[in-house]
C-alpha positions as semicolon CSV with decimal commas, in nm:
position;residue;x (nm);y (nm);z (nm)
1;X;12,735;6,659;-5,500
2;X;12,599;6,992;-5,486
3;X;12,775;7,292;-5,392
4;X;12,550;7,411;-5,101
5;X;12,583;6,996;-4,951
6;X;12,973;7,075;-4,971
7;X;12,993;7,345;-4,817
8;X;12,808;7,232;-4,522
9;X;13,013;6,894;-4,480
10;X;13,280;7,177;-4,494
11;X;13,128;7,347;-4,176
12;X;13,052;7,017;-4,004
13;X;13,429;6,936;-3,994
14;X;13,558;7,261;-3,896
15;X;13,291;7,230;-3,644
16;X;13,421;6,884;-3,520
17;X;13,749;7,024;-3,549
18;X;13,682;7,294;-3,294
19;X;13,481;7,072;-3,074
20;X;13,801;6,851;-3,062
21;X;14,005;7,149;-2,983
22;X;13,797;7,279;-2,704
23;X;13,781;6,970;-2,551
24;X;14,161;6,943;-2,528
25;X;14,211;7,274;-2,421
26;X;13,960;7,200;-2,155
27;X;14,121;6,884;-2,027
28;X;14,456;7,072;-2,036
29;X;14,286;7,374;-1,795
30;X;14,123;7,131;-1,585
31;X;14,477;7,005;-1,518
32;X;14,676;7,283;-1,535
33;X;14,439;7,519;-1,305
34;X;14,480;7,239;-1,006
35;X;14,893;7,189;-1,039
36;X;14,899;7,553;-1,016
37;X;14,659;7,581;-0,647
38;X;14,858;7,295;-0,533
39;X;15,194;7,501;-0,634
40;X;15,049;7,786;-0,532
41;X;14,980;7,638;-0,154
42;X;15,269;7,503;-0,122
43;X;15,456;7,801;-0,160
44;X;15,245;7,979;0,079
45;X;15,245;7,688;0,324
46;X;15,617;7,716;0,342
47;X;15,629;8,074;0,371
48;X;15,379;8,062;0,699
49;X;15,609;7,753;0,832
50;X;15,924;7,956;0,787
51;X;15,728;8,267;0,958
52;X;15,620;8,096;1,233
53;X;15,937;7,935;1,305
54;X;16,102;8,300;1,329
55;X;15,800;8,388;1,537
56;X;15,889;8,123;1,787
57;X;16,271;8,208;1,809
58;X;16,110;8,561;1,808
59;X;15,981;8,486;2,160
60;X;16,220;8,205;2,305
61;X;16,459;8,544;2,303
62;X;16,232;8,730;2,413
63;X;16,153;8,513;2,720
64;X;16,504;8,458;2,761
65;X;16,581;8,846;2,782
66;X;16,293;8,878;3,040
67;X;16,424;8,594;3,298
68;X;16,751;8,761;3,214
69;X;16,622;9,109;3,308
70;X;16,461;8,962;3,625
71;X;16,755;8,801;3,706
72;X;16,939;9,132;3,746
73;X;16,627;9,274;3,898
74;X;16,680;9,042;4,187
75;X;17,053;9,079;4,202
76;X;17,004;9,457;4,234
77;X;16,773;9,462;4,518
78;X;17,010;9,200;4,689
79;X;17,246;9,416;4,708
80;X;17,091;9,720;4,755
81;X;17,024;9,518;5,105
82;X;17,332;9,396;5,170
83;X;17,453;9,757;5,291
84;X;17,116;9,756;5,566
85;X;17,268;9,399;5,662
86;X;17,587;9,511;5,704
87;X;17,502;9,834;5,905
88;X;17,301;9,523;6,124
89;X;17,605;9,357;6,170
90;X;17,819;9,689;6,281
91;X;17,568;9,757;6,544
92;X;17,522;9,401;6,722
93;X;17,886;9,341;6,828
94;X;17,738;9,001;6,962
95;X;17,571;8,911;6,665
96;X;17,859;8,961;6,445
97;X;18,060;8,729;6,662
98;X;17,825;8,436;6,652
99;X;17,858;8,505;6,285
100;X;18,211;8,479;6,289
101;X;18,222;8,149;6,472
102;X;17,996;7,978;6,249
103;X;18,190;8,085;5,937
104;X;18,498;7,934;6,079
105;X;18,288;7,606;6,184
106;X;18,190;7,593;5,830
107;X;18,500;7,617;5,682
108;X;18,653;7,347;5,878
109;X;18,418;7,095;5,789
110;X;18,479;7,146;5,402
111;X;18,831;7,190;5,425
112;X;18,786;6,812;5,645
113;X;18,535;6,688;5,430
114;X;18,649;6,760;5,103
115;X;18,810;6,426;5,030
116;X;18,618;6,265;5,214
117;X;18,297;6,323;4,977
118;X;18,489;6,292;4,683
119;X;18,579;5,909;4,789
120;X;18,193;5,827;4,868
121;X;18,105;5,953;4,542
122;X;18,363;5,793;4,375
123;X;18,238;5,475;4,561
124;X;17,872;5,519;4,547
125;X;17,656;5,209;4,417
126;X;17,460;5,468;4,208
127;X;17,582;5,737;4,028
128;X;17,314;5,949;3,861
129;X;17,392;6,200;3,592
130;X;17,127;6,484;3,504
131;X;17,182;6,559;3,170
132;X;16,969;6,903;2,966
133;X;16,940;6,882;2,611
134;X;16,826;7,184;2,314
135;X;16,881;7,475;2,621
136;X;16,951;7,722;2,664
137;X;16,645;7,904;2,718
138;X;16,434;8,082;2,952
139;X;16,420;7,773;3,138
140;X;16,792;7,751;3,200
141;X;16,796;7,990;3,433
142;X;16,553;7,835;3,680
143;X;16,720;7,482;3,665
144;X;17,005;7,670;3,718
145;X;16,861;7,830;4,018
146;X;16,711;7,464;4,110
147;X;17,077;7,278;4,095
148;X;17,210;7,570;4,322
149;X;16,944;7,510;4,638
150;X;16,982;7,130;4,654
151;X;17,447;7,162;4,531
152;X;17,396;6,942;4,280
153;X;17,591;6,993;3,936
154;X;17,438;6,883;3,603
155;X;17,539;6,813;3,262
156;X;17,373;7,062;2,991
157;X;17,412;6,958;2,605
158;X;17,366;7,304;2,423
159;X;17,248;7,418;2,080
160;X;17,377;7,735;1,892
161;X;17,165;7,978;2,019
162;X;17,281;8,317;2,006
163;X;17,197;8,692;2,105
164;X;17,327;8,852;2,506
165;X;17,051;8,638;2,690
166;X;17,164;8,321;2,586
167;X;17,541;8,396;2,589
168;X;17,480;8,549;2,981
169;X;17,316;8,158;2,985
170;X;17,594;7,956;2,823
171;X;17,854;8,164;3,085
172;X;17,617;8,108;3,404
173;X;17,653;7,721;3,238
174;X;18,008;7,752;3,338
175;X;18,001;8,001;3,620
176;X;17,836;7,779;3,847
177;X;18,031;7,476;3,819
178;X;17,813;7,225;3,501
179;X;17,952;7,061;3,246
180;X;17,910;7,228;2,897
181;X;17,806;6,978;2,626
182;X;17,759;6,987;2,246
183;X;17,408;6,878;2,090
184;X;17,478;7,036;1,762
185;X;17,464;7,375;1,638
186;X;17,132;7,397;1,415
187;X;16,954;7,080;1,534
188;X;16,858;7,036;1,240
189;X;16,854;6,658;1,141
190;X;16,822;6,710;0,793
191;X;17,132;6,907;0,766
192;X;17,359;6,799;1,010
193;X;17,349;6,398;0,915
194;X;17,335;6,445;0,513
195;X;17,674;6,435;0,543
196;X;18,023;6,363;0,750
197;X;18,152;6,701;0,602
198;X;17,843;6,887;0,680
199;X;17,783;6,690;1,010
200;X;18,172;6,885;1,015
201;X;18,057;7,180;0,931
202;X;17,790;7,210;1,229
203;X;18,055;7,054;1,492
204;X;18,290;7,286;1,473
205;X;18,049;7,580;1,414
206;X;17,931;7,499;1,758
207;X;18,279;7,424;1,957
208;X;18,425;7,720;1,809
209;X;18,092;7,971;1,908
210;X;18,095;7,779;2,288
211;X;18,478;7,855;2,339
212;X;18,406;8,225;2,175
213;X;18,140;8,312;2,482
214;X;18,260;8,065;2,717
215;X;18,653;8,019;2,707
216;X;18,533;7,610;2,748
217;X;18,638;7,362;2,512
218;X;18,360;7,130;2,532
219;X;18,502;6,744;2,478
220;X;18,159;6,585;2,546
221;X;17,876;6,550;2,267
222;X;17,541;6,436;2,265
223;X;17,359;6,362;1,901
224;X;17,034;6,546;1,805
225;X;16,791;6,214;1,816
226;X;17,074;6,017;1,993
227;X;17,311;5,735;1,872
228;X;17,085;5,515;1,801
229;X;16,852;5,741;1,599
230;X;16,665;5,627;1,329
231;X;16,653;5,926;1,030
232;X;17,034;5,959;0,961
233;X;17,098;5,738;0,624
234;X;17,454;5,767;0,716
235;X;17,602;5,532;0,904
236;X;17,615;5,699;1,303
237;X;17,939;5,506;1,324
238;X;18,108;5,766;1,087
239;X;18,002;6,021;1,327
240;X;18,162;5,866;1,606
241;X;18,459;5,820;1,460
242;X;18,474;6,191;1,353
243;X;18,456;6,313;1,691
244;X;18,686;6,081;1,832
245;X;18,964;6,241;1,603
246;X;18,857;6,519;1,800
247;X;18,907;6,340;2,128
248;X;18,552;6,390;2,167
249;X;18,330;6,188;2,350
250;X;17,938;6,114;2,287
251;X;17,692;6,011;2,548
252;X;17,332;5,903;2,500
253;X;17,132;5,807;2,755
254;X;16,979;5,493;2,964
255;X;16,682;5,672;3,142
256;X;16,428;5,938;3,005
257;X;16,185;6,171;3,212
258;X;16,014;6,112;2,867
259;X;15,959;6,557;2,805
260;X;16,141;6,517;2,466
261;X;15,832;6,480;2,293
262;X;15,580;6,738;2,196
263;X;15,295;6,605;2,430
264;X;15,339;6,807;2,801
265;X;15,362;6,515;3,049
266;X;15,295;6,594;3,393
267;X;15,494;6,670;3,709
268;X;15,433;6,326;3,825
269;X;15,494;6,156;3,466
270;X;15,796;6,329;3,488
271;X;15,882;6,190;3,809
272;X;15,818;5,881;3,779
273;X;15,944;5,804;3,424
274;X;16,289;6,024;3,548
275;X;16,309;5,751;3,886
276;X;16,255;5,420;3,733
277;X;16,532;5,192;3,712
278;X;16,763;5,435;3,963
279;X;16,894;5,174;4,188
280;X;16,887;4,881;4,009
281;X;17,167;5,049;3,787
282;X;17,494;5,113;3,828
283;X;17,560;5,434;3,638
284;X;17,220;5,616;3,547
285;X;17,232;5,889;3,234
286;X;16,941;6,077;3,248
287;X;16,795;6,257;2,992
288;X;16,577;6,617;3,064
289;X;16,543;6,863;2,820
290;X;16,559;7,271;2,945
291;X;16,376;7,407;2,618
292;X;16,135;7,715;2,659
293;X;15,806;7,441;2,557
294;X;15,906;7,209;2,915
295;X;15,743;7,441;3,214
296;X;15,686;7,094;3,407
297;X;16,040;6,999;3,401
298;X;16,131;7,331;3,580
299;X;15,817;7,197;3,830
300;X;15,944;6,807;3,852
301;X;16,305;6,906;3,906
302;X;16,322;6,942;4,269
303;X;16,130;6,595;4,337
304;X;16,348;6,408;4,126
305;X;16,636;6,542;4,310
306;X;16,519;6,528;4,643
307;X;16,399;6,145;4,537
308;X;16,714;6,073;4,413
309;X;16,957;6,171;4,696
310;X;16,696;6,041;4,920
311;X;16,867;5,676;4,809
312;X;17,104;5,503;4,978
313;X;17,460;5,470;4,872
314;X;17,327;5,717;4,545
315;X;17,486;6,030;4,415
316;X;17,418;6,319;4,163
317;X;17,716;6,411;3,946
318;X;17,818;6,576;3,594
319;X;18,000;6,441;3,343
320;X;18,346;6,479;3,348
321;X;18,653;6,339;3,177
322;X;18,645;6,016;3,360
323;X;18,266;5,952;3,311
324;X;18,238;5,635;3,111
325;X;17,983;5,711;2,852
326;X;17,678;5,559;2,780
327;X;17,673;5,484;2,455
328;X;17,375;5,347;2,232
329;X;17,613;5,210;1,946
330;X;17,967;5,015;1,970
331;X;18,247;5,114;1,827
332;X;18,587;4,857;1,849
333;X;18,783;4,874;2,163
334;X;19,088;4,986;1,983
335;X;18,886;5,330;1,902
336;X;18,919;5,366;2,308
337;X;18,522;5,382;2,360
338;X;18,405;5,223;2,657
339;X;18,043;5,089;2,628
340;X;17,768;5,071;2,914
């Protein structure tokens, strides 16, 4: 064969040979440049999620500080009026008499009514229990406010939020006479039920930061998603059982208003989902949340209340020590857990 023929079957293989090598350097770009977008967005998608999530606590605290700040706004001009009121009162000798008379009235009808009411709630047909989850918030406050005008005492399970609003919130909690719950410190699902020792871990966390603020022990625990929930891999009865060597109880719940989810039902969803079932049960645990996203429970609150003393032989109460719990799982009657 010729010299000039071999050098061009020469060229046509180095050719082919470069061909070959584009082509596989093209295949490995087409891949590579994609995995590396998709990495890329990921990253970034992340980093907006965990912005936005400290944007939102961002202002939740910043809501809470303002209904904190108008809370003392109010309590400062009541009692820059209570001096005017009392100048009133020096001046109309009358006045201050009727005033007098009526106090005493008063007072003898609690001090002869007290165990009286205490036996017809004990007795009621229906006992209703408001229970708040995820709080507290800038909501808090107005329920708060709410439970006050009609004397009705609630049950609020709380999350580890921190910063002055929110302790001020956890001690009004208390201050006025509600029953302090537990509903986890991070409410994070993830976390808290990946394990019994972190599931610990977040119990304690939270007891420990309540009795810090508070000076409450808080034996009464509610789970993020419930008993019954349906993203822990762990068994729930592990969890139980943990608490109970705390001499901790749980409670779920056996109504809903149905505000737990991220859709904004309406005042009258509210109501009705929150009165259904009332008195045709026994013992009624029902379930409200007081988070900063829930303006229509603040709304629906007084109808439910007003609906639900407006039933005979019913009552409003908060969980206490002797509440039997409501429980969405069994445990064995030797672990001492009474099941409704």
């Amino acid at each position: 064969m010729p010299a000039a023929d071999v050098r061009k079957a020469e060229y046509r293989k180095r050719r082919v040979k470069w061909l070959k090598k584009g082509i596989v350097l093209m295949r490995f770009l087409l891949f590579l440049i994609p995995a590396a977008l998709c990495v890329f967005l990921f990253c970034r998608l992340e980093s907006l999620s965990k912005t936005l999530e400290k944007l939102s606590a961002r202002v939740e605290t910043v809501a809470g500080e303002n209904a904190l700040l108008k809370a003392q706004v109010q309590a400062l001009m009541q009692k820059s009026s209570e001096p005017e009121e009392e100048a009133r009162r020096e001046t109309d000798p009358e006045e201050e008499a009727r005033s007098a008379a009526a106090s005493a009235g008063e007072g003898a009808v609690a001090a002869g009514g007290g165990a009286d009411q205490e036996d017809a709630e004990r007795n009621a047909a229906h006992k209703v229990y408001l229970t708040f989850d995820d709080g507290p918030s800038s909501n808090t406050e107005k329920i708060l406010d709410i439970l006050d005008e009609y004397n009705v005492k609630a049950t609020f399970f709380v999350v580890g939020k921190e910063g002055e609003w929110a302790q001020d919130a956890l001690r009004d909690i208390v201050a006025r006479g509600h029953t302090l719950g537990m509903h986890s410190y991070s409410h994070r699902y993830a976390d808290i039920y990946s394990s019994v020792e972190s599931f610990a871990e977040d119990f304690v966390k939270l007891r420990g930061y309540l009795e810090e603020v508070t000076g409450v022990v808080s034996s009464v625990y509610r789970f993020p998603g419930g008993s019954s929930n349906t993203v822990s891999d762990i068994d729930m009865h592990e969890f139980a059982e943990y608490l109970l060597s705390w001499d901790v109880r749980f409670f779920d719940w056996n109504a809903a208003s149905g505000d737990g989810g991220r859709k904004l039902l309406t005042v009258d969803e509210l109501v009705e989902n929150s009165l259904d079932g009332i008195e045709k049960r026994e013992t009624t645990v029902l379930l409200l949340h007081d988070a900063a996203g829930k303006p229509t429970t603040v709304e629906a609150l007084p109808e439910i209340i007003e609906s639900i003393l407006a039933m005979e032989d019913t009552v409003i109460l908060p969980i206490t020590e002797d509440t039997t719990p409501v429980q969405h799982i069994h445990l064995d009657e030797k672990n001492g857990m009474e099941v409704e």
